[in-house]
DSSP file (Angstrom, degrees, kcal/mol; ACC not computed):
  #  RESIDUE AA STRUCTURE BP1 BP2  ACC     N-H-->O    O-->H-N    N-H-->O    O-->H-N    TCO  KAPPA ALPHA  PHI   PSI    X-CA   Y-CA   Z-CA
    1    1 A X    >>        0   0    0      0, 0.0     4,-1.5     0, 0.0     3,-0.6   0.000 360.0 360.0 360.0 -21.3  -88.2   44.1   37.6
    2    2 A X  H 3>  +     0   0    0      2,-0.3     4,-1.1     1,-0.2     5,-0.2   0.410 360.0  63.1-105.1 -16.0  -86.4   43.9   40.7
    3    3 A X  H 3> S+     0   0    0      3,-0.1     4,-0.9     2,-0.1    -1,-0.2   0.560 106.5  43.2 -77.4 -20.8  -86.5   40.3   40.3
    4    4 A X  H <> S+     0   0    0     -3,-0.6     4,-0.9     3,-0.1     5,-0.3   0.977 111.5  52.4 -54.9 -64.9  -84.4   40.6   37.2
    5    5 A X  H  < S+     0   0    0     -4,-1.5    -3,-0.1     1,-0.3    -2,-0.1   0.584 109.4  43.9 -93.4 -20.8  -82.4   42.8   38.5
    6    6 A X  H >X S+     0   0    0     -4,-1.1     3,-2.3     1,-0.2     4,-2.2   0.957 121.9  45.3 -71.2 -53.6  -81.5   40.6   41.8
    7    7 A X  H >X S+     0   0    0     -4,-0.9     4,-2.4     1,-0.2     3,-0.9   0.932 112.5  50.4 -53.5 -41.2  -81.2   37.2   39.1
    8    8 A X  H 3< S+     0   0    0     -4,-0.9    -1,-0.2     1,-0.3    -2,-0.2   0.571 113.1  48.0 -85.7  -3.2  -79.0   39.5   36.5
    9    9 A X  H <4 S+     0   0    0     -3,-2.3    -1,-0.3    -5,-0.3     4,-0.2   0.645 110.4  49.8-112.1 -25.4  -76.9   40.3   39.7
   10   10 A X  H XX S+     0   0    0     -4,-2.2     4,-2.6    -3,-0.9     3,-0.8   0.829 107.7  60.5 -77.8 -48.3  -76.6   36.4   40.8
   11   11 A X  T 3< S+     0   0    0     -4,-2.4     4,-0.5    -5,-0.4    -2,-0.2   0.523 105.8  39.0 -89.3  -8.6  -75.5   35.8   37.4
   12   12 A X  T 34 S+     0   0    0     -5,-0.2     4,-0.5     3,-0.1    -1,-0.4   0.571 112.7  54.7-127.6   5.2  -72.6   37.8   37.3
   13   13 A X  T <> S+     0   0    0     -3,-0.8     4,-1.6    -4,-0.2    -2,-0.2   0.811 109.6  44.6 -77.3 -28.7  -71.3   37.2   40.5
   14   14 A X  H >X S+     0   0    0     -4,-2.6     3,-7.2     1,-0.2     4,-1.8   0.974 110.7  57.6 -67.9 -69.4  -71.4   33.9   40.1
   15   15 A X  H 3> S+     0   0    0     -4,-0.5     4,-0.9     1,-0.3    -1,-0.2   0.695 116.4  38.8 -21.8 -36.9  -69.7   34.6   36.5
   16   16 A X  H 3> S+     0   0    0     -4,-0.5     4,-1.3     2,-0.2    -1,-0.3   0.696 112.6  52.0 -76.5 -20.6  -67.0   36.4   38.4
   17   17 A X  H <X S+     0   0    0     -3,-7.2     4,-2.5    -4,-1.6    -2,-0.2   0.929 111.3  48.3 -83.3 -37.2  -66.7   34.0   41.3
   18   18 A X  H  X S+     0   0    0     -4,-1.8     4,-2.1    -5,-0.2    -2,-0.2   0.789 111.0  52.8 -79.5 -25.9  -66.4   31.1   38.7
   19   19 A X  H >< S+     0   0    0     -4,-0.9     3,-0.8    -5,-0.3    -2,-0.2   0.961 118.6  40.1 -56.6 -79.3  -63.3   33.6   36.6
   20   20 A X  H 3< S+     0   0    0     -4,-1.3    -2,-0.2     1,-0.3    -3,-0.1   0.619 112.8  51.1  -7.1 -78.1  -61.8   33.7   40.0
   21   21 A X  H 3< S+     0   0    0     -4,-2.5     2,-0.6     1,-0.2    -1,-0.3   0.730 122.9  30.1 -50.3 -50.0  -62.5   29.8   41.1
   22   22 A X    <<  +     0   0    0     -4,-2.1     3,-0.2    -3,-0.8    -1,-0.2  -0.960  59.5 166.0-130.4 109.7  -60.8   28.4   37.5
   23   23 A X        +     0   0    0     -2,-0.6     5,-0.3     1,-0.1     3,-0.2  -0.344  40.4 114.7-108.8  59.3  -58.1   30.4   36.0
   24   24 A X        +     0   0    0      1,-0.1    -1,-0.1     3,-0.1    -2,-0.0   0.333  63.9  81.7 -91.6  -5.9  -56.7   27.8   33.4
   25   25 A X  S    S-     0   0    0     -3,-0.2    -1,-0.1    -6,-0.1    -2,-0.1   0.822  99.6-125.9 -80.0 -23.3  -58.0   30.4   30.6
   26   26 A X  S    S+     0   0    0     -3,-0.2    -3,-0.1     2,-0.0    -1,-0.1   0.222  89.6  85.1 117.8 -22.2  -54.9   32.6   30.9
   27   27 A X        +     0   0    0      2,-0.0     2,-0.5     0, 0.0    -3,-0.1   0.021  61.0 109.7-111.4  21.0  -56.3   36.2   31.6
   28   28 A X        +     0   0    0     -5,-0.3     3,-0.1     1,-0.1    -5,-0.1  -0.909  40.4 177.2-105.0 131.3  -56.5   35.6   35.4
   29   29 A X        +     0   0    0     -2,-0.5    -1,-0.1     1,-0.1    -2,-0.0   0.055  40.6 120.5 -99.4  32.3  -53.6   37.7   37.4
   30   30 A X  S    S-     0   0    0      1,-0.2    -1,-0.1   -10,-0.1    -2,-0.0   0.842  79.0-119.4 -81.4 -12.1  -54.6   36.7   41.1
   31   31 A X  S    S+     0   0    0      2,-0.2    -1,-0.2    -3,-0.1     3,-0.1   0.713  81.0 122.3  92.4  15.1  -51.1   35.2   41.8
   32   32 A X        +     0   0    0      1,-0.2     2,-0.2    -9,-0.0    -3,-0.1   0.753  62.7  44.4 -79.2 -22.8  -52.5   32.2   42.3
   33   33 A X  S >  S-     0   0    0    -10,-0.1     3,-2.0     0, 0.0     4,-0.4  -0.984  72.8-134.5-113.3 112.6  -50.4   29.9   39.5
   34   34 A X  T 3  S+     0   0    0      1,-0.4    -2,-0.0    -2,-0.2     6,-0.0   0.109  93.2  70.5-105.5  16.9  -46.7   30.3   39.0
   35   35 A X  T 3  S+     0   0    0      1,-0.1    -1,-0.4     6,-0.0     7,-0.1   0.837 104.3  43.3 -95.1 -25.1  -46.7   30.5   35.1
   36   36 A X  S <  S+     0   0    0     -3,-2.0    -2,-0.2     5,-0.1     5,-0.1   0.795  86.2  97.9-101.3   8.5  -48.2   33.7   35.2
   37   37 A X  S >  S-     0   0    0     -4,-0.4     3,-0.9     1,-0.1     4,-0.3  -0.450  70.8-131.1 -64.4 140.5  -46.3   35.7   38.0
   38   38 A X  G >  S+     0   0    0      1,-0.2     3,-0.8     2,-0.2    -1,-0.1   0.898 101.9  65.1 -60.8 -28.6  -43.4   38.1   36.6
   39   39 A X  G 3  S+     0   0    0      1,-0.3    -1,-0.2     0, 0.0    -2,-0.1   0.877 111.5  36.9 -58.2 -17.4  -40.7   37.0   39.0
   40   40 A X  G <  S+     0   0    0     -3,-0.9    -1,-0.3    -5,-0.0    -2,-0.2   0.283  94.1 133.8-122.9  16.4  -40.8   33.3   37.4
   41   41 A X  S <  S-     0   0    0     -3,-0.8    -5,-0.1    -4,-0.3    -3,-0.1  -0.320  73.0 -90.3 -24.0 126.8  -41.4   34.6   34.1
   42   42 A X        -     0   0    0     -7,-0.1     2,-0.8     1,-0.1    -1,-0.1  -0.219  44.7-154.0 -26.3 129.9  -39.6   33.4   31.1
   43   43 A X     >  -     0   0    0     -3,-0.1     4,-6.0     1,-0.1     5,-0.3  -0.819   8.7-168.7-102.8 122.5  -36.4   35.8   30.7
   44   44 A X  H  > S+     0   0    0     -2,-0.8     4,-0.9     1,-0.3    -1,-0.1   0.744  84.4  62.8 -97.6  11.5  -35.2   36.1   27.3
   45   45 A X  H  > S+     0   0    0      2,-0.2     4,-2.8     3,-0.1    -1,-0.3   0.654 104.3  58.3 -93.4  -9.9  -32.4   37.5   27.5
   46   46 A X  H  > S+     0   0    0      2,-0.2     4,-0.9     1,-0.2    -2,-0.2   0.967 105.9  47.5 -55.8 -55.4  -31.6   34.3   29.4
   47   47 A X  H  X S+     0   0    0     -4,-6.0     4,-3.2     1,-0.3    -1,-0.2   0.866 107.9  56.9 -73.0 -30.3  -32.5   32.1   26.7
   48   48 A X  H  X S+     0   0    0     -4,-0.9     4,-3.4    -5,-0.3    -1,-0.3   0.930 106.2  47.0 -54.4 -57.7  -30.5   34.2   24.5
   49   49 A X  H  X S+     0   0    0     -4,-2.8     4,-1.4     1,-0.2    -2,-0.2   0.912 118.3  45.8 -61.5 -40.0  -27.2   33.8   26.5
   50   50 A X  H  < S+     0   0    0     -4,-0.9     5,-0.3     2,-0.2    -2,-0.2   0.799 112.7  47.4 -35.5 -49.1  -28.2   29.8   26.6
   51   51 A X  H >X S+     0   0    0     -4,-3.2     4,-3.9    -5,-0.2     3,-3.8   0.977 116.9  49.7 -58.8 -69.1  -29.1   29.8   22.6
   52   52 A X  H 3X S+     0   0    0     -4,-3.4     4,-6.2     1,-0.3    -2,-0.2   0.769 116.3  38.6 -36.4 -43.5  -25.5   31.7   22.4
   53   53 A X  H 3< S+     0   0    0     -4,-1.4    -1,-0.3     1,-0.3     4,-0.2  -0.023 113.1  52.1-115.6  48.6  -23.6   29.2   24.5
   54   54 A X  H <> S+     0   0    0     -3,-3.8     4,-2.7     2,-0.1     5,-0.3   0.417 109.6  47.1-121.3 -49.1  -25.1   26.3   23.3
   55   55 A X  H >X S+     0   0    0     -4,-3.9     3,-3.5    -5,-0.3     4,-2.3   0.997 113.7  64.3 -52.4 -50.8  -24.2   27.5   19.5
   56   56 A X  H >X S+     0   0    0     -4,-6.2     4,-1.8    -5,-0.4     3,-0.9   0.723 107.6  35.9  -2.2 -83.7  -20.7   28.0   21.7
   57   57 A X  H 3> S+     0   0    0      1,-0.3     4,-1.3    -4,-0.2    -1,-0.3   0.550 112.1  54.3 -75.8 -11.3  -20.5   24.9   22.2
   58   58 A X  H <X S+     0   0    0     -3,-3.5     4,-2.1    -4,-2.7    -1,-0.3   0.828 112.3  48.5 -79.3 -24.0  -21.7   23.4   19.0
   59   59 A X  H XX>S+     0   0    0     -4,-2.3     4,-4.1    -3,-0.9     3,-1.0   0.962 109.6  50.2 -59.0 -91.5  -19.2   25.5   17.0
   60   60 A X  H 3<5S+     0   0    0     -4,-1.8     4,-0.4     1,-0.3    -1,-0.2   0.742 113.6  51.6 -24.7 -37.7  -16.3   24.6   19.3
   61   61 A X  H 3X5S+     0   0    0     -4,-1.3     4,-1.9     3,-0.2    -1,-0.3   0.899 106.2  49.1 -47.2 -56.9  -17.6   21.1   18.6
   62   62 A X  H <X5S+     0   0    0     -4,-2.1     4,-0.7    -3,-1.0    -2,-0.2   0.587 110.5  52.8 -63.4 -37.8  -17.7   21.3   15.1
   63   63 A X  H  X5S+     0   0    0     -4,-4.1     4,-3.7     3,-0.2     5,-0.4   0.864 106.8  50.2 -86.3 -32.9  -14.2   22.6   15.1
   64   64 A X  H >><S+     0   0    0     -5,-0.7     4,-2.0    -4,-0.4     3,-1.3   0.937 115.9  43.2 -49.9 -90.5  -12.9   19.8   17.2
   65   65 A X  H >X>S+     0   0    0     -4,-1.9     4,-1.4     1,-0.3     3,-0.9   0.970 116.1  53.0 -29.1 -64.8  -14.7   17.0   14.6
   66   66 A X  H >X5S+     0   0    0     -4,-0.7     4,-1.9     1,-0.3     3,-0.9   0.791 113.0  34.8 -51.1 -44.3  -13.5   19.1   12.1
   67   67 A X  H <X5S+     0   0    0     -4,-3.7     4,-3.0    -3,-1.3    -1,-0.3   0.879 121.1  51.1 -65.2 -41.0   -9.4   19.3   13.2
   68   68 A X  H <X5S+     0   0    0     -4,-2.0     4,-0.8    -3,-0.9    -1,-0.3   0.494 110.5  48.7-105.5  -1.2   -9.6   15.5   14.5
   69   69 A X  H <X5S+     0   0    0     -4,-1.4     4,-1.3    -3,-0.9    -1,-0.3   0.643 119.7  39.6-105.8 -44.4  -11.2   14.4   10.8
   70   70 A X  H  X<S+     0   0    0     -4,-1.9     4,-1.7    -5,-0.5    -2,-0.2   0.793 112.6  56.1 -95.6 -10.0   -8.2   16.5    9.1
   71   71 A X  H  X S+     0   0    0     -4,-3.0     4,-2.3     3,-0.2     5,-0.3   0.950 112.3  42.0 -43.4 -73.0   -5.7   15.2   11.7
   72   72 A X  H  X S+     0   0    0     -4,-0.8     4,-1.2     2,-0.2    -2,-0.2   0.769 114.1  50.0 -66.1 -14.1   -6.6   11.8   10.7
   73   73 A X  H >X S+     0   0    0     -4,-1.3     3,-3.5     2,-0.2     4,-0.9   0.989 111.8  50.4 -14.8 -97.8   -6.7   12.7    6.9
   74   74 A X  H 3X S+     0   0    0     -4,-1.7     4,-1.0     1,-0.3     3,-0.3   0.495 113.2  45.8  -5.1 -77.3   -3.4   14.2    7.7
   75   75 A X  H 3X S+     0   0    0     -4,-2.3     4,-2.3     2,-0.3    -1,-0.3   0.649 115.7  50.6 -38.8 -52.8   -2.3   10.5    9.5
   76   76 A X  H <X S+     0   0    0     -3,-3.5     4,-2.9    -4,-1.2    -1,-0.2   0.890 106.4  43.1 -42.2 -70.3   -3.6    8.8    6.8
   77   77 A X  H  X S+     0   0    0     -4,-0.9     4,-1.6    -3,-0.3    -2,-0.3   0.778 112.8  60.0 -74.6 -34.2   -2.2   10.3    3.7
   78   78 A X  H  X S+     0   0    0     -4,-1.0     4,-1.9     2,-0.2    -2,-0.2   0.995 112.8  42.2  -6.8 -81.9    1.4   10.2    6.1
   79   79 A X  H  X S+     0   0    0     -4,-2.3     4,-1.1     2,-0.2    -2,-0.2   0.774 114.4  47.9 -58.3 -30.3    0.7    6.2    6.2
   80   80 A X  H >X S+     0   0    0     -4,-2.9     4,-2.0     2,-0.2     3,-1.7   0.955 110.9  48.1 -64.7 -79.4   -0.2    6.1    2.7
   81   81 A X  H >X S+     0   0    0     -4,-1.6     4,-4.4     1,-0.3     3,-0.6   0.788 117.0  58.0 -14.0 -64.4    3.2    8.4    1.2
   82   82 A X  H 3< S+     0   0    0     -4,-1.9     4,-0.4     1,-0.3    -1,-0.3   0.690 104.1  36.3-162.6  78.0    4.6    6.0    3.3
   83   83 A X  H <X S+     0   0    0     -3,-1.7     4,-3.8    -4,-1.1    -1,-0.3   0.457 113.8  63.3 -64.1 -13.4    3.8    2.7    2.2
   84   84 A X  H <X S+     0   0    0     -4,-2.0     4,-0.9    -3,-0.6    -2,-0.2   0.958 102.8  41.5 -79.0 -58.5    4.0    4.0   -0.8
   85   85 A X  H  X S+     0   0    0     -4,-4.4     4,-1.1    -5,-0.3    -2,-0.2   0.541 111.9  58.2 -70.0  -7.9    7.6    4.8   -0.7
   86   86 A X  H  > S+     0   0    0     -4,-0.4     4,-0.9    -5,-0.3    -2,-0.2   0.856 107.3  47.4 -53.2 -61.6    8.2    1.4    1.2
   87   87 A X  H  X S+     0   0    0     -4,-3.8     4,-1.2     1,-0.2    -2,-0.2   0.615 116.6  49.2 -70.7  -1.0    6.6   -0.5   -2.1
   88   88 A X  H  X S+     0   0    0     -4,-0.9     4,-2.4     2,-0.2     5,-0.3   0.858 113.9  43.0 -68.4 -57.1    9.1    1.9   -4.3
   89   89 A X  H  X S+     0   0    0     -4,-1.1     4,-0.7     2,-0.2    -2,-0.2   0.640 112.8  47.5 -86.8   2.4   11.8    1.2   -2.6
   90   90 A X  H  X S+     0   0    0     -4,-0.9     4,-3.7     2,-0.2     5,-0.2   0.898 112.2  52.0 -90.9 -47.2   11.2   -2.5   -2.2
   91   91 A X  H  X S+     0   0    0     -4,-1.2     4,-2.7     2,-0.2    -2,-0.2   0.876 112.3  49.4 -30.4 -51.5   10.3   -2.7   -6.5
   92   92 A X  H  X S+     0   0    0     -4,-2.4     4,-1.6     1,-0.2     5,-0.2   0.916 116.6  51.1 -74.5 -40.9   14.2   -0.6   -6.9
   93   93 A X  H >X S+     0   0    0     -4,-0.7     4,-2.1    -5,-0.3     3,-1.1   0.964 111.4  37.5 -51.7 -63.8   15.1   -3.4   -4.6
   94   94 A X  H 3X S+     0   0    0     -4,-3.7     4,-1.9     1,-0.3    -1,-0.2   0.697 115.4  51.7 -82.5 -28.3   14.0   -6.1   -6.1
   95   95 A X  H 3X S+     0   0    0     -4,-2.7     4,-1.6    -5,-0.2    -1,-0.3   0.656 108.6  51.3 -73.9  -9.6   14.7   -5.1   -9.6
   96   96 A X  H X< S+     0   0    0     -4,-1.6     3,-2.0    -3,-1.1    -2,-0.3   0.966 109.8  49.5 -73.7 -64.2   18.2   -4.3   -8.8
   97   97 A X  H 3X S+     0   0    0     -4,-2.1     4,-0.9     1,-0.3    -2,-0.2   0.727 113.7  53.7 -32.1 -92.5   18.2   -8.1   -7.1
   98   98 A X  H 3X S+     0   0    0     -4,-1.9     4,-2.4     2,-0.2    -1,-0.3   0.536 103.0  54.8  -5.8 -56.8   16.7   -8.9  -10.7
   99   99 A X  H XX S+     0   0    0     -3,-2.0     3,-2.3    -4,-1.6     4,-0.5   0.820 109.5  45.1 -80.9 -90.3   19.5   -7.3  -12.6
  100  100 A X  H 3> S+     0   0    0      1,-0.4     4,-2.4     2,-0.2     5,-0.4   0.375 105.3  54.6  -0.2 -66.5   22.0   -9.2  -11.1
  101  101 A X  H 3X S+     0   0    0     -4,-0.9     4,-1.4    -5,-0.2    -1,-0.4   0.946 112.4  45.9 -35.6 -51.2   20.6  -12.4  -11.2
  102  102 A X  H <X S+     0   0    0     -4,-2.4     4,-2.9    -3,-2.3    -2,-0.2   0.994 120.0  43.9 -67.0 -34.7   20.2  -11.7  -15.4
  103  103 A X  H  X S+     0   0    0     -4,-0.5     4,-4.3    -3,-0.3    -2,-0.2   0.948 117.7  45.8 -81.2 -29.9   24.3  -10.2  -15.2
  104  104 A X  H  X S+     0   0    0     -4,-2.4     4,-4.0     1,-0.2     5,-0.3   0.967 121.5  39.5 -56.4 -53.0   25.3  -13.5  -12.8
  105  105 A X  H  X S+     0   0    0     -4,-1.4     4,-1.0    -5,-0.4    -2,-0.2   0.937 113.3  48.3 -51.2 -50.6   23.4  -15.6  -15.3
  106  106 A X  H >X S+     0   0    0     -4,-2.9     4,-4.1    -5,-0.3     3,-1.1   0.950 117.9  53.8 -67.3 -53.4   24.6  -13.7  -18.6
  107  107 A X  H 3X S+     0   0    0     -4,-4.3     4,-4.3     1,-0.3    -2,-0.2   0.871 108.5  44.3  -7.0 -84.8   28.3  -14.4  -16.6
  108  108 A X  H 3X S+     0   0    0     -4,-4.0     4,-1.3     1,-0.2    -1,-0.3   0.416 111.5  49.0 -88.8  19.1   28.0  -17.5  -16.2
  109  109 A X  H <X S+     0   0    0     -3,-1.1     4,-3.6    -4,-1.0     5,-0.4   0.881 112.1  49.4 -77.7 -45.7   26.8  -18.4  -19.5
  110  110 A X  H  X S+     0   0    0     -4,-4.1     4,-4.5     1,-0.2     5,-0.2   0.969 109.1  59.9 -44.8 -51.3   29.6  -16.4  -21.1
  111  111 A X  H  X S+     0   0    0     -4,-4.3     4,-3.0     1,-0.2    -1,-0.2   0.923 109.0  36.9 -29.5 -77.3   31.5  -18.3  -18.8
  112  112 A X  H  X S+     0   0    0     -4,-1.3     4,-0.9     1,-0.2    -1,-0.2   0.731 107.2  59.7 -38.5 -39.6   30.5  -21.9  -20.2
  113  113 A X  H  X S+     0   0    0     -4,-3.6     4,-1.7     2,-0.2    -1,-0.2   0.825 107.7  53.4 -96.4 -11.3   30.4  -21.2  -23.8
  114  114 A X  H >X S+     0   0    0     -4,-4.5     4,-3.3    -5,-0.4     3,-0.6   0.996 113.3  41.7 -29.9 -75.2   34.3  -20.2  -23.2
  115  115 A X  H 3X S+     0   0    0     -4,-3.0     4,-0.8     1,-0.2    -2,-0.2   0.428 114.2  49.9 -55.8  -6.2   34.8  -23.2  -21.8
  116  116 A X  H 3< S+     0   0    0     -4,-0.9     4,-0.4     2,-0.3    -1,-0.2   0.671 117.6  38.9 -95.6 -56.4   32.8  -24.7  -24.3
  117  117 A X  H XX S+     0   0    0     -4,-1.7     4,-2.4    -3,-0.6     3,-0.6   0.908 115.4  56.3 -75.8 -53.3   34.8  -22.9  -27.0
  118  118 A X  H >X S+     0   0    0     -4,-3.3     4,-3.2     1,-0.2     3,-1.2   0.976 112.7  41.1 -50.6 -63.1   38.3  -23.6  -24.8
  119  119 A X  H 3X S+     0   0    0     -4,-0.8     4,-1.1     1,-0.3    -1,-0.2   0.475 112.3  55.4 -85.6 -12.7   37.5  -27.6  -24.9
  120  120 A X  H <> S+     0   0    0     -3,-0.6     4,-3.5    -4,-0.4    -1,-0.3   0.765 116.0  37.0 -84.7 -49.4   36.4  -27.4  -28.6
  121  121 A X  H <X S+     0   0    0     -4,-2.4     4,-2.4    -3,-1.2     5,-0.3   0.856 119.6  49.4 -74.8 -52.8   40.0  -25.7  -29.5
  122  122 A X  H  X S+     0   0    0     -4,-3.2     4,-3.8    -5,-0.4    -3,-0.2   0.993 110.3  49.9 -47.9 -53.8   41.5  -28.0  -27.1
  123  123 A X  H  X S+     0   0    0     -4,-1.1     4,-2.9    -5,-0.3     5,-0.4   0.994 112.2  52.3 -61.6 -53.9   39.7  -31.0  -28.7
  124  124 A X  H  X S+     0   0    0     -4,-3.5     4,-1.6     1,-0.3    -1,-0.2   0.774 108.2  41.2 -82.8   0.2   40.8  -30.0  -32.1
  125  125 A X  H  X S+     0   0    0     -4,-2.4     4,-2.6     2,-0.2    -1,-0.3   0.833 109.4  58.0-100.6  -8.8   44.2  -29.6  -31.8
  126  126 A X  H  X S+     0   0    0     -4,-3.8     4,-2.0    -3,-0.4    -2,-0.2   0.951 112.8  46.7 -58.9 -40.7   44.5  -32.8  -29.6
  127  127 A X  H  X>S+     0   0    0     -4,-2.9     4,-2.9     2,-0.2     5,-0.7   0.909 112.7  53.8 -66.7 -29.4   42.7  -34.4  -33.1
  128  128 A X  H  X5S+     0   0    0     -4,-1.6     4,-2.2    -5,-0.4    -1,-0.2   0.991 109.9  41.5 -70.3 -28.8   45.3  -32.5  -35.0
  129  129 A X  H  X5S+     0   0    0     -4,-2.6     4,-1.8     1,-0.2    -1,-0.2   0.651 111.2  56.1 -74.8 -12.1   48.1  -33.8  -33.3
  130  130 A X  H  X5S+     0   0    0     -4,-2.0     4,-2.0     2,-0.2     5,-0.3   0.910 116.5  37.6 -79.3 -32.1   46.7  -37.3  -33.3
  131  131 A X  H  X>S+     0   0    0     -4,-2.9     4,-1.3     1,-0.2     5,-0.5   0.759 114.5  56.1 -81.7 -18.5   46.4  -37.1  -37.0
  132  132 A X  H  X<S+     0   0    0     -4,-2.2     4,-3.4    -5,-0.7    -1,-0.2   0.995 112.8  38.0 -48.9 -75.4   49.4  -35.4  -37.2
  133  133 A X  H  <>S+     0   0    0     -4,-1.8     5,-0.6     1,-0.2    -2,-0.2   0.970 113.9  56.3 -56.7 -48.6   51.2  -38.1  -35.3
  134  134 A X  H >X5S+     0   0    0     -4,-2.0     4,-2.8     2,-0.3     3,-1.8   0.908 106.5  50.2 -56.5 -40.4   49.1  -40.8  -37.2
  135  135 A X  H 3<>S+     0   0    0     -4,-1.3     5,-0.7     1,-0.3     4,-0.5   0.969 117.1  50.6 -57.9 -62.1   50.4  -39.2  -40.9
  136  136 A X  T 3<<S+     0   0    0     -4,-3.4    -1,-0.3    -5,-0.5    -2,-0.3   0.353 109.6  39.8 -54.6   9.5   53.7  -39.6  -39.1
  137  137 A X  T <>5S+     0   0    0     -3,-1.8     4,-1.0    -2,-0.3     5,-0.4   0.322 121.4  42.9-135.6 -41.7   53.4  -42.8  -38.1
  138  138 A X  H >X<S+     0   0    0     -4,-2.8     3,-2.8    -5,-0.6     4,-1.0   0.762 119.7  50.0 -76.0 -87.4   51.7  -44.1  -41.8
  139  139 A X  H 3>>S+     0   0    0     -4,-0.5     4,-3.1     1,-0.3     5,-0.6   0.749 109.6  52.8 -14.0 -52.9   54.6  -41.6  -43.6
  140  140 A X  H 34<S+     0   0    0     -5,-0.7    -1,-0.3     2,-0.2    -2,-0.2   0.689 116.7  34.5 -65.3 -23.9   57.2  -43.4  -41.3
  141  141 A X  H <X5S+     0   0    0     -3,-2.8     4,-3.5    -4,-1.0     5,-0.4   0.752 109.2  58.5-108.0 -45.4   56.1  -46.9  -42.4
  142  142 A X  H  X5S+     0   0    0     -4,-1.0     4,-4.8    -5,-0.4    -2,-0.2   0.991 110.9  51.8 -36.0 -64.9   55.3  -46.0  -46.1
  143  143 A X  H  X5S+     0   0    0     -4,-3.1     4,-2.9     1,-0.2     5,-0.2   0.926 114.4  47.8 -38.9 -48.9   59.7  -44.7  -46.0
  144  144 A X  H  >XS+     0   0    0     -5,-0.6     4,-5.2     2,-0.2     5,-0.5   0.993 113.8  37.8 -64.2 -59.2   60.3  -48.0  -44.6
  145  145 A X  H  X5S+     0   0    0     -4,-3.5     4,-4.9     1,-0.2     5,-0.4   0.993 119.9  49.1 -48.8 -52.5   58.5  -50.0  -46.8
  146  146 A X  H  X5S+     0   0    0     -4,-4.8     4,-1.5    -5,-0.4    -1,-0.2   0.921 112.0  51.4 -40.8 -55.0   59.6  -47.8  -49.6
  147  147 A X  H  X5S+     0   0    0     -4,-2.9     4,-3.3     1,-0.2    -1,-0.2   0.937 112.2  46.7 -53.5 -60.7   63.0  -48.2  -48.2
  148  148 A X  H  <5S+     0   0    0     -4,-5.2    -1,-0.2     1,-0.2    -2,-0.2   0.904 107.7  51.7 -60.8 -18.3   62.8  -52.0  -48.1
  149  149 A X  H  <<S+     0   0    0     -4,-4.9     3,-0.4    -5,-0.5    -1,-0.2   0.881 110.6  50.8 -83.9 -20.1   61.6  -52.5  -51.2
  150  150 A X  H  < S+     0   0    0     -4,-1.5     2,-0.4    -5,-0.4    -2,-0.2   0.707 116.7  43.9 -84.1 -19.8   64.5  -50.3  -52.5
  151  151 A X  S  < S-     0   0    0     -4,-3.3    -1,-0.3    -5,-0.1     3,-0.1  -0.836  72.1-168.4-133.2  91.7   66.9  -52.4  -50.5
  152  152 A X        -     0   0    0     -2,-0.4     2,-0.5    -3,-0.4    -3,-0.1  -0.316  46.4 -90.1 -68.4 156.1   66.3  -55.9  -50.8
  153  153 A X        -     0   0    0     -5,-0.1     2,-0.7     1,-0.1    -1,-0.2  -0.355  42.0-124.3 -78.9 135.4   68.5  -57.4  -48.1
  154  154 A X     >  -     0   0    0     -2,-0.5     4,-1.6     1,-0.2    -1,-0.1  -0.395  18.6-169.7 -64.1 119.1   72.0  -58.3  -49.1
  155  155 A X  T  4 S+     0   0    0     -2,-0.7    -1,-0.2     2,-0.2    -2,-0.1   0.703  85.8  59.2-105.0   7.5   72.8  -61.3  -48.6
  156  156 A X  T >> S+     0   0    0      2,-0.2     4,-2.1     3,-0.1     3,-0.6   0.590 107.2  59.0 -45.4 -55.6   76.3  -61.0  -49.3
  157  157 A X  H 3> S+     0   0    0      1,-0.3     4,-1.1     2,-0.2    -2,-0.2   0.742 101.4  46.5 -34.5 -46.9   76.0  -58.6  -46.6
  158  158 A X  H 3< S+     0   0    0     -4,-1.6    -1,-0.3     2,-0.2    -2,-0.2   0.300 109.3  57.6-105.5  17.9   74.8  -60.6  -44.2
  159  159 A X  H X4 S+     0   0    0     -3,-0.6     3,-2.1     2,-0.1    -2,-0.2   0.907 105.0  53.7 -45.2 -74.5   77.5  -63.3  -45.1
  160  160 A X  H 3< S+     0   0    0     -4,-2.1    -2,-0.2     1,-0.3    -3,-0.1   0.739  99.9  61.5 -42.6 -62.2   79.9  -61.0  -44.5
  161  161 A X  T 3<        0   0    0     -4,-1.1    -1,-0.3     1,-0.4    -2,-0.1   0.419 360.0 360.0 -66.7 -23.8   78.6  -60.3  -41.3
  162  162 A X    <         0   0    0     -3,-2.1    -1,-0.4    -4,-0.0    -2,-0.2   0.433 360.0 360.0-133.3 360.0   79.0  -63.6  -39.7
């Protein structure tokens, strides 16, 4: 029995020496491995002020994207408005140009079919007054003839006469 008692007495020192020898299971405090000493202990209220001023910063980010995305909106819709009013005011341009050209045009058609209308009026009273003259010129020889046949020449007259 005393030969258990010396083996049952080997067998848990060694079982203790070997807790000792390898503490990778986690329940050994000997201070030998720095994950489990308190001084180098997680602190969580550390990580808490880190979490905080990490959201900080993500926030602050976020607001940043966010201002420089409705800045450039902002910049955008500017440049659109105004191109926009640039092609407005070049359309009132160009139809004004437009309407002018149709009132130059309209002008100088009205223009033409005057002159068209003068030189038409001109041409017919120059035809009236050539037929005019021409009645006057056939009237003027018809009298004569008329006249000669009505006064044959004397020849008694023209005795006289020489």
């Amino acid at each position: 029995m005393a030969g258990k008692m010396i083996l049952v007495s080997i067998a848990t020192s060694l079982l203790a020496v070997g807790c000792v020898a390898f503490p990778e299971d986690g329940y050994y405090d000997g201070r030998y491995d720095q994950r489990y000493d308190y001084r180098t202990a997680p602190d969580y209220r550390y990580d808490n002020r880190y979490d905080r001023q990490r959201w900080e910063r993500e926030q602050q980010r976020r607001l940043q994207q966010e201002r420089r995305r409705t800045e450039l909106e902002r910049q955008r819709l500017d440049q659109q408005r105004r191109q926009l009013n640039e092609q407005r005011r070049k359309q009132v341009e160009l139809n004004r140009k437009r309407q002018q050209e149709r009132q130059r045009i309209e002008q100088q058609r009205k223009q033409l079919n005057n002159q068209a209308a003068q030189r038409r009026v001109e041409a017919e009273r120059r035809k009236r007054v050539q037929q005019a003259d021409v009645r006057k010129r056939l009237s003027e020889q018809q009298r004569r003839k008329i006249e000669q046949r009505r006064n044959p020449p004397n020849k008694r007259g023209q005795e006289q006469r020489r």
